[in-house]
N, C-alpha and C positions, 0 to 999 in steps of 0.2 A: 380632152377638150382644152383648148389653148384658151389665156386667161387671158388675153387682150381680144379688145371691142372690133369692130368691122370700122374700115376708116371713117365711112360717111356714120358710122356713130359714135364715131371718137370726134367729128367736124361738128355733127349734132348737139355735143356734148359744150363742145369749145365756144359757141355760137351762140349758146343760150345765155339768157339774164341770170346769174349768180357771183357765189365766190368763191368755189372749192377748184382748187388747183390740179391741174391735170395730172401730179404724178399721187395723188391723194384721192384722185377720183376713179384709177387705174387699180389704185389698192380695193379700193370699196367696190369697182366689178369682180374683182378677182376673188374677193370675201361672198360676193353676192352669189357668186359660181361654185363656189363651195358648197354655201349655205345650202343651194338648188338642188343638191344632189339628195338633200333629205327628203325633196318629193315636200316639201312644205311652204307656205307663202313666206314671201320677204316683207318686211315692213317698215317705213322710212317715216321719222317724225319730224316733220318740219321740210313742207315743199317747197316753201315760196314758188320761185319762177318753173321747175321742175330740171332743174339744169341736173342733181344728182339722180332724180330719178330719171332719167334718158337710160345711164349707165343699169338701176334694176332694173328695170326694164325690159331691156336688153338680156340682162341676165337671166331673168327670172322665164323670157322669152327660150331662151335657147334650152335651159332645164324644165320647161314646164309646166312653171307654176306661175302663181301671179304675184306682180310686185303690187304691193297696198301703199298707201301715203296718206299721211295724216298732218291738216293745216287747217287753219280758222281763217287763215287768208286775211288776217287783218293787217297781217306785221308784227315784227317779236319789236322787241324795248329799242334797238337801236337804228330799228329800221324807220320810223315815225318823222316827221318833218322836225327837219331844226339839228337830228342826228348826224353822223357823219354818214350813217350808209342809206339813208332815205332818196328814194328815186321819183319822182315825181311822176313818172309815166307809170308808176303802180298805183296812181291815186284816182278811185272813183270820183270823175268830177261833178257827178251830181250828187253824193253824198257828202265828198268831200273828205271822205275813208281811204285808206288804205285797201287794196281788193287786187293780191295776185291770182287770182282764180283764173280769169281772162287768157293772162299772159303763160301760163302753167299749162293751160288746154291747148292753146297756140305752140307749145314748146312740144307737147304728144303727138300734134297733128303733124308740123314740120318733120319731127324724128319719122313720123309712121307707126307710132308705140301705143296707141289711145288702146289697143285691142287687148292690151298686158297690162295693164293698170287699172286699179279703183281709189279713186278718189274718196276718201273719205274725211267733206269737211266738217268740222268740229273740233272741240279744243280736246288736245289730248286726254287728258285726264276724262275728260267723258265720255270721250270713246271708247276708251283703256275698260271703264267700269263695266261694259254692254258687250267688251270682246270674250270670247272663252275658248278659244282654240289657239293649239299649238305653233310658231312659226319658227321658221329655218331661221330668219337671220330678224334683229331688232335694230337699225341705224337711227343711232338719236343725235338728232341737229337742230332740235327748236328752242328755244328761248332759253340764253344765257345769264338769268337770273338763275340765283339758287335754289328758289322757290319753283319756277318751271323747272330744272334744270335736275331737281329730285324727282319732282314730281311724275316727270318722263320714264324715268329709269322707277321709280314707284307703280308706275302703272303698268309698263311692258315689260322688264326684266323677269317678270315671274314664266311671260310666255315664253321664253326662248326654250326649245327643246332641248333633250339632250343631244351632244354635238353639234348645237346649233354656235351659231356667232354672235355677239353683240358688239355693235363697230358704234365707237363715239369718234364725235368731231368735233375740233377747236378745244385740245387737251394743248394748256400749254405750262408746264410746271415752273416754267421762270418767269414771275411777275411783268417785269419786262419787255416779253415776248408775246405777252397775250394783246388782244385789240377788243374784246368784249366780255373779258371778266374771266375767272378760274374756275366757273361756277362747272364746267365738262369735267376739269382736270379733279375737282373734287369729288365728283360724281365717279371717273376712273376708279379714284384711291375706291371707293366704295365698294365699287364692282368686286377688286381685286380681295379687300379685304372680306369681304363675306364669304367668300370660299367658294363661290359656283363658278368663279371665273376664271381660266389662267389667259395671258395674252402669248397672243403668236403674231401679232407682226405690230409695227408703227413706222407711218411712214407721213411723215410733216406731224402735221396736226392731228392724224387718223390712227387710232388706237383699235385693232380686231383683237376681239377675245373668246374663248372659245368655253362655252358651259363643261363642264367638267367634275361638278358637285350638285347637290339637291339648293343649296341654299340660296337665297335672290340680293 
């Protein structure tokens, strides 16, 4: 099975409201293909617009199984007005909220993917609490505080199977280089250091690691 997307879902991909970079987003199908082969769900924290999920999706389509996504759809910390990455066309204007729900359904419907996906909104950690089954791959990309940013990897790292993968994004270990904080990169050291984890590839920002021990 060749690990690159179908063009019209690599255009899908390109097209959609986010920020992950195409050769970062190329690594995370090619993890997500992997992942599939365990016959196990993939699961991606932090949807926003659904621009990474196109890519499970896809994936989880071709092996499967189903890709999961977990978002409160409100906005992480620097998505909010007044931020740099705040977009205004995400804002409920009768509430006056943040609300990519809309635009994330809109992004399944274009791609053609709505039949490979379950939306599961709510905030991580509480959804984390109600889950109990094993998955192929865990991709964490929601809110770059330290406090979400443990919290993620607290709540799903326990599910990842064995041989499964856990792929972080926005690992950036030179102060410098980061845009919303080191809160991934210290969450990486974490992974690595507890022992379940060894990594097998990085590629930008995108960190795959692949379980390998009992430990979370």
């Amino acid at each position: 099975m060749t690990a690159a997307p179908e063009p019209e879902i690599l255009a899908a991909f390109e097209a959609a409201k986010g920020f992950m970079p195409v050769d970062e987003g190329l690594a995370l199908y090619a993890a997500a293909l992997d992942a599939g082969s365990l016959g196990l769900p993939l699961l991606e924290v932090g949807t926003y617009c659904g621009r990474s999920t196109i890519l499970l999706a896809d994936a989880a389509r071709r092996a499967g199984v189903t890709a999961l996504t977990v978002d409160h759809h409100r906005g992480s910390e620097e998505q909010q007005p007044g931020w740099e990455y705040h977009d205004p066309q995400t804002v409920d204007p009768e509430l006056g909220l943040m609300d990519t729900l809309p635009a994330f359904r809109r992004t399944l419907h274009r791609a053609g993917l709505e039949e490979h996906v379950v939306a599961l909104v709510g905030r991580s950690p509480q959804v984390a609490k109600v889950w109990g089954a094993p998955l192929g791959l865990v991709f964490v990309d929601g809110g770059h505080t330290d406090e979400h940013a443990n919290a993620d990897y607290d709540g799903w790292a326990p599910y990842v199977a064995d041989g499964g993968l856990l792929v972080i994004h926005d690992v950036f270990p030179h102060p410098e280089d980061e845009f919303t904080g080191q809160a991934p990169y210290r969450v990486y050291l974490r992974a690595l250091e507890s022992g379940a984890f060894t990594e097998i590839s990085d590629t930008g920002s995108l960190r795959v690691l692949r379980r390998t021990g009992a430990g979370s």
